[in-house]
NUFI-263890 format. One record per atom (N, C-alpha, C, O): x, y, z; residue number from 1; atom name. Coordinates in nm, 3 decimals, padded with zeros to 5 digits. Layout:
# residues N
X_Y_Z_NUM_CA
...
# end
This chain:
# residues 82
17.096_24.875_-02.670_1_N
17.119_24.764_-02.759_1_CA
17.141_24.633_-02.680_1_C
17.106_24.524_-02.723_1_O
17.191_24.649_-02.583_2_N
17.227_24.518_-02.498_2_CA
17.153_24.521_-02.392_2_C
17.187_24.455_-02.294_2_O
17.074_24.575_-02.392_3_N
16.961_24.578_-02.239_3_CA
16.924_24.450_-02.197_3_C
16.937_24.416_-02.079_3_O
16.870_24.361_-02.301_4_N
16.833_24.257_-02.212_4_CA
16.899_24.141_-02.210_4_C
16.851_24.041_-02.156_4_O
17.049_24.142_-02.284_5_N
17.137_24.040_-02.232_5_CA
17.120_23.922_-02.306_5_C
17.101_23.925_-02.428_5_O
17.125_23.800_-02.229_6_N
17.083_23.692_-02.266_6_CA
16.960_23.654_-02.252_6_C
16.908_23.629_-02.143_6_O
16.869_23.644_-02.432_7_N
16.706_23.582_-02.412_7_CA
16.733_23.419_-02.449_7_C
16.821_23.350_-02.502_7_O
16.617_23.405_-02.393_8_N
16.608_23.199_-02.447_8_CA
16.640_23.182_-02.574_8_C
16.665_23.062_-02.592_8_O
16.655_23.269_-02.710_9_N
16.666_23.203_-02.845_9_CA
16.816_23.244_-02.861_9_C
16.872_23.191_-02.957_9_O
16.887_23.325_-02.788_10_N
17.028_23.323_-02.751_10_CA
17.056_23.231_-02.699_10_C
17.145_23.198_-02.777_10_O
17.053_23.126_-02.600_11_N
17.084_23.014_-02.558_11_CA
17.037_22.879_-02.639_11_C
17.082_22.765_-02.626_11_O
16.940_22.921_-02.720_12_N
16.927_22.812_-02.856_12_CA
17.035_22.817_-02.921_12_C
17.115_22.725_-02.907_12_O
17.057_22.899_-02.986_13_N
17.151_22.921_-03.118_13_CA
17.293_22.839_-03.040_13_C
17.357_22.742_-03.079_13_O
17.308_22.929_-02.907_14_N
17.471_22.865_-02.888_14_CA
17.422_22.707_-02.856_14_C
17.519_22.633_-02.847_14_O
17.347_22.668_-02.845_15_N
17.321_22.508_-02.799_15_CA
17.344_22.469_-02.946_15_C
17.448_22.407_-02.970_15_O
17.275_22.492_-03.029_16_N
17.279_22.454_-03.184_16_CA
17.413_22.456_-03.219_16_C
17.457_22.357_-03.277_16_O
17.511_22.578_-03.190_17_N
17.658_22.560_-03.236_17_CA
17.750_22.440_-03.164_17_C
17.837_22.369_-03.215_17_O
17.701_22.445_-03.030_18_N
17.791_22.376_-02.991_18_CA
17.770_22.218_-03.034_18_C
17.864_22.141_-03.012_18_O
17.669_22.177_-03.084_19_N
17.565_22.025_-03.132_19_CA
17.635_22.012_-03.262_19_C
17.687_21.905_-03.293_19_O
17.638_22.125_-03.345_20_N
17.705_22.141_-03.496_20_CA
17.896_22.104_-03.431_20_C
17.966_22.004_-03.415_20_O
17.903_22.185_-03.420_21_N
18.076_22.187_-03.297_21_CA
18.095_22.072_-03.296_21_C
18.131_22.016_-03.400_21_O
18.074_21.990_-03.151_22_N
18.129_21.912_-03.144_22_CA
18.051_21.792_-03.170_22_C
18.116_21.687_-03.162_22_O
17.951_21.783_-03.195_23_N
17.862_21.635_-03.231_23_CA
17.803_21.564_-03.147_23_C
17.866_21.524_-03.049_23_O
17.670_21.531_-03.165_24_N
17.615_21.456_-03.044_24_CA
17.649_21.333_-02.976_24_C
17.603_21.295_-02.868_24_O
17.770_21.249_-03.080_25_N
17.813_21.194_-03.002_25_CA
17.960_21.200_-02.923_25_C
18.036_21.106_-02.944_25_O
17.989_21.271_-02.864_26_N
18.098_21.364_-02.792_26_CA
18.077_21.450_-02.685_26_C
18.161_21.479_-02.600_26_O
17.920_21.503_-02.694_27_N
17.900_21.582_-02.600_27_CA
17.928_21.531_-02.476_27_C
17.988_21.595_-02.390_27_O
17.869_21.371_-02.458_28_N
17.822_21.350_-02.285_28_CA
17.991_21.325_-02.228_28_C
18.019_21.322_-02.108_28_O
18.112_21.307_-02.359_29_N
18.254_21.295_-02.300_29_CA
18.323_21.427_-02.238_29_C
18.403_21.458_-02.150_29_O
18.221_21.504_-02.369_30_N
18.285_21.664_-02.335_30_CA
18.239_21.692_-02.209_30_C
18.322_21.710_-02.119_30_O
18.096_21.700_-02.183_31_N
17.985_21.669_-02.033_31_CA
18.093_21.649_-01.927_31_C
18.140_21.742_-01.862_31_O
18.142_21.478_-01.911_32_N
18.186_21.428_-01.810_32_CA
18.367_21.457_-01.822_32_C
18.440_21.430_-01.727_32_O
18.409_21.502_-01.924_33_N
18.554_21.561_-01.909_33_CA
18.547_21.692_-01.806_33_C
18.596_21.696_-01.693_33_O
18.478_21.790_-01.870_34_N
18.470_21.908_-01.818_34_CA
18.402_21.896_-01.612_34_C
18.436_21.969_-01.519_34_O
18.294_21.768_-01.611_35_N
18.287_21.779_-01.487_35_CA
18.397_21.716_-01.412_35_C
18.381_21.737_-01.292_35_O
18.514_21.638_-01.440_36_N
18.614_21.601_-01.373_36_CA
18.692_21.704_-01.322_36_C
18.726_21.727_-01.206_36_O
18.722_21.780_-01.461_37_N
18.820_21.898_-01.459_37_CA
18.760_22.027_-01.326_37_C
18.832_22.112_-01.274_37_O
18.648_22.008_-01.305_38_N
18.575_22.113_-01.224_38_CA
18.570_22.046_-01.078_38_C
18.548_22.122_-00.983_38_O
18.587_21.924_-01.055_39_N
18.575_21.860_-00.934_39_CA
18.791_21.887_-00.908_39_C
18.841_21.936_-00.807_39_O
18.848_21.853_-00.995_40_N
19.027_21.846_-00.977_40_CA
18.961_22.062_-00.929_40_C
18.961_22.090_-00.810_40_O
18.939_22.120_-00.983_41_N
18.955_22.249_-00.968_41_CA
18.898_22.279_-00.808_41_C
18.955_22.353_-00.727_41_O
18.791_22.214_-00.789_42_N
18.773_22.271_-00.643_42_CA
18.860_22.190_-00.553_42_C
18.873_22.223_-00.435_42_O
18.920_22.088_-00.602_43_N
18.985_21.984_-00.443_43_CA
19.122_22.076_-00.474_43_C
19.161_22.122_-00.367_43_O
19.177_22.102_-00.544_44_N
19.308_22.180_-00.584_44_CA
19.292_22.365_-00.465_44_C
19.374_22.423_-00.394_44_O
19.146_22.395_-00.500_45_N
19.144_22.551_-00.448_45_CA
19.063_22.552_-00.316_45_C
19.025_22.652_-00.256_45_O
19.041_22.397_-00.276_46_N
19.060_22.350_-00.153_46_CA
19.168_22.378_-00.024_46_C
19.179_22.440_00.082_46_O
19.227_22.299_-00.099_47_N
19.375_22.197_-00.064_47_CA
19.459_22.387_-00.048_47_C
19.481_22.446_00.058_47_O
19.484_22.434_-00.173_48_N
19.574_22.527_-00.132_48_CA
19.526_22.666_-00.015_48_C
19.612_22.736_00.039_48_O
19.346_22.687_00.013_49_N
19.289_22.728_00.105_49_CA
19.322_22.665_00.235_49_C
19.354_22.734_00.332_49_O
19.316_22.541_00.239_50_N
19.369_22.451_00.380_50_CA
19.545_22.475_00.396_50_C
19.598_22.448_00.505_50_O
19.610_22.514_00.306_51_N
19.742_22.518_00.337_51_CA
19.730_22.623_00.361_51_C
19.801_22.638_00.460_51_O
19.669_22.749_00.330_52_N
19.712_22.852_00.372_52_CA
19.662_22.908_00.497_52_C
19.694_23.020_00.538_52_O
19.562_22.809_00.572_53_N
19.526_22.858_00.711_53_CA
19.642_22.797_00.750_53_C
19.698_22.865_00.835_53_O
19.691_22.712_00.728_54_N
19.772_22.618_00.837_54_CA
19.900_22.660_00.883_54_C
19.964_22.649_00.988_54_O
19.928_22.752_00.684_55_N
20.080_22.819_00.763_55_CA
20.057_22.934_00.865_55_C
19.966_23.017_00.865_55_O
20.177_22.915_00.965_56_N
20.201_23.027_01.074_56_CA
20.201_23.160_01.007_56_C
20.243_23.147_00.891_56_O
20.168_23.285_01.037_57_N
20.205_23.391_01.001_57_CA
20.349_23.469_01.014_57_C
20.428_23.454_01.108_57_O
20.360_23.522_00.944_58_N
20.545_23.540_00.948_58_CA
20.592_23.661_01.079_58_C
20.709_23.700_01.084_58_O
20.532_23.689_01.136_59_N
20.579_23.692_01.288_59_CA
20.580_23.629_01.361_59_C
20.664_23.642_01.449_59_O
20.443_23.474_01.366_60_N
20.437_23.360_01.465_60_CA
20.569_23.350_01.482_60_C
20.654_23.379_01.397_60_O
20.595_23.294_01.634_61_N
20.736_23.267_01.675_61_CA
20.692_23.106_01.637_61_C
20.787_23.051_01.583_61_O
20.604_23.039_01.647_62_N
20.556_22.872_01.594_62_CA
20.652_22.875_01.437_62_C
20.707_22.776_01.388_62_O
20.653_23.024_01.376_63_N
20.749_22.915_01.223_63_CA
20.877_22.994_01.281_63_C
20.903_23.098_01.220_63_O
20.931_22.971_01.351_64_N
21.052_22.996_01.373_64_CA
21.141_22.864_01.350_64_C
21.264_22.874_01.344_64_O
21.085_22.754_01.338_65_N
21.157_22.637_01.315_65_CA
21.153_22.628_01.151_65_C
21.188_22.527_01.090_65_O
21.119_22.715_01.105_66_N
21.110_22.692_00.961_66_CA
21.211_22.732_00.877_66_C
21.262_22.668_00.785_66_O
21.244_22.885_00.929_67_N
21.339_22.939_00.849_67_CA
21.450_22.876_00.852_67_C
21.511_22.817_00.941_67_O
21.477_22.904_00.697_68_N
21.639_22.841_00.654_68_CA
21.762_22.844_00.706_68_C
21.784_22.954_00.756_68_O
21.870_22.755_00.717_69_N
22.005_22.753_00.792_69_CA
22.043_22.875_00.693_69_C
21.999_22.929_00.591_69_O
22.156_22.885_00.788_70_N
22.257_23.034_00.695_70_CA
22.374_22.930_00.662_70_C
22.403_22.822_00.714_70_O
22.425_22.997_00.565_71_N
22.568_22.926_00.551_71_CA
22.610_22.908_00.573_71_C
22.669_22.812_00.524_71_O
22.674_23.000_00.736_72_N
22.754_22.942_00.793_72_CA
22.758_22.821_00.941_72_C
22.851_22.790_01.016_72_O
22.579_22.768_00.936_73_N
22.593_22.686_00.971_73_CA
22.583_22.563_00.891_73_C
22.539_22.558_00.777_73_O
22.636_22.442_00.976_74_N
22.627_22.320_00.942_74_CA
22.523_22.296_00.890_74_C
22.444_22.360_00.959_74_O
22.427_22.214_00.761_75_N
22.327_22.166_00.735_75_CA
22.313_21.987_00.834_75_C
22.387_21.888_00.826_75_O
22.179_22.011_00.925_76_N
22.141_21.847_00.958_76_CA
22.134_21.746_00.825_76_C
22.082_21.766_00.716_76_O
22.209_21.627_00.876_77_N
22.215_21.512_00.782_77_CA
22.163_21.442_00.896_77_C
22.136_21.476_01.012_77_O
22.158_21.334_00.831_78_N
22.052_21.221_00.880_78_CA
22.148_21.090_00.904_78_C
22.106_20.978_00.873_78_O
22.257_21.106_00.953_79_N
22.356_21.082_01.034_79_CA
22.430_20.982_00.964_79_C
22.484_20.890_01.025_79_O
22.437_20.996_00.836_80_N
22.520_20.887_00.737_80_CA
22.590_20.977_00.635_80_C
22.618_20.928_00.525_80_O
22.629_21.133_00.669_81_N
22.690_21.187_00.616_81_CA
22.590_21.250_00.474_81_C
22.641_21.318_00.385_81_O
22.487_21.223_00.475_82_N
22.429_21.276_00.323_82_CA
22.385_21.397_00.377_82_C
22.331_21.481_00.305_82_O
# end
């Protein structure tokens, strides 16, 4: 029953709904909304790919400057008491 998936008069019909849907004049906003949203989506799954080479791995002795004070030391202030 589903062998051949999507034919060309399947991709009519949904073109036709979506024309009925949202209206021809809306599409080219819907168009250029949706391509913004897809450009924010790759600089976003970018960005968090580039952070995640960058962090050290959690044996690197390099993030050893990272981990958190313990309580019972002093927290660094920035020499005006805050």
């Amino acid at each position: 029953m589903l062998r051949n998936g999507l034919e060309p008069w399947h991709l009519l019909i949904v073109a036709i709904v979506v024309i009925v849907l949202f209206g021809s004049k809306k599409l080219p906003d819907t168009a250029r909304s949706l391509g913004r949203s897809m450009r924010i989506l790759k600089s976003e799954a970018k960005a968090l790919k580039e952070e995640g080479v960058a962090d050290p791995a959690p044996g690197d002795p390099a993030g050893s400057a990272a981990q958190p004070v313990s309580p019972s030391e002093p927290a660094a202030t920035d020499g005006r008491g805050r």
